[in-house]
C-alpha positions in Angstrom: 0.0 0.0 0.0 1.2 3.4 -0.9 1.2 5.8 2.2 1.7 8.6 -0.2 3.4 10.5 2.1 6.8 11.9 3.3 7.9 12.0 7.0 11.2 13.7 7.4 13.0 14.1 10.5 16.9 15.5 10.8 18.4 12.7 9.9 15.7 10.5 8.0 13.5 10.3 5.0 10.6 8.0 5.0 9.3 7.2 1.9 6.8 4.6 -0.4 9.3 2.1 -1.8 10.1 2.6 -5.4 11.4 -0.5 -7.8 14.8 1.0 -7.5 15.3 0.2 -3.8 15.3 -3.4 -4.7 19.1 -3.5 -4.8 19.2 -1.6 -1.5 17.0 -4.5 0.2 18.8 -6.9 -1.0 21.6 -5.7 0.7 20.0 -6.4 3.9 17.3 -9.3 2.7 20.2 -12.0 1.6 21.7 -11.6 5.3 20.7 -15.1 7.1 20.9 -13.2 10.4 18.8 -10.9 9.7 16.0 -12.8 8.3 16.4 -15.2 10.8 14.9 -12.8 13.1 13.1 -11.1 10.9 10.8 -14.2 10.4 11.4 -15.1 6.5 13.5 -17.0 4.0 16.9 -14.8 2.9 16.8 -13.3 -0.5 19.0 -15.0 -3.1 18.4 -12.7 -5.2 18.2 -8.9 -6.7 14.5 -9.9 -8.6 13.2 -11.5 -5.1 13.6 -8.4 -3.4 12.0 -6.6 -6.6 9.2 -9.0 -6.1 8.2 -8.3 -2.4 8.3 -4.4 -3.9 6.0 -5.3 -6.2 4.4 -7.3 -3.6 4.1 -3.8 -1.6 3.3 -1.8 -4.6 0.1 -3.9 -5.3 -3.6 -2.6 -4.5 -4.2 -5.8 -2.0 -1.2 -5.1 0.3 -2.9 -3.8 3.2 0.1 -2.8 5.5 2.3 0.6 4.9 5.9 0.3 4.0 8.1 2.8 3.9 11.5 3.1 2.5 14.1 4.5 5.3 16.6 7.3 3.6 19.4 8.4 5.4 20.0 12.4 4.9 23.7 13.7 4.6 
């Protein structure tokens, strides 16, 4: 679901996802660790992390998801 919305603080930017953050997640989605607690499989890939985007992106996706930026 889009929250179509910006929330700024000092330091962050939250923001609706966009296709391009999927290399971004990823970065963080492949990490057993982190997925371990997070309660799902690891990404093995770039285009599985552009699917749970899509996932988000979609008109059925009830929860809001932002995308956390970190301002310079």
């Amino acid at each position: 679901m889009l929250a179509q919305v910006e929330l700024r603080g000092g330091r962050i930017r939250l923001r609706d996802l966009a296709r391009d953050d999927c290399y971004d997640i990823f970065d963080y989605a492949s990490d057993p660790i982190v997925t371990h607690y997070a309660g799902w499989e690891p990404h093995e890939s770039p285009a599985d992390s552009l699917a749970y985007i899509e996932r988000c992106l979609g008109e059925d996706w009830t929860p809001i998801t932002f995308a956390i930026e970190h301002i310079e």
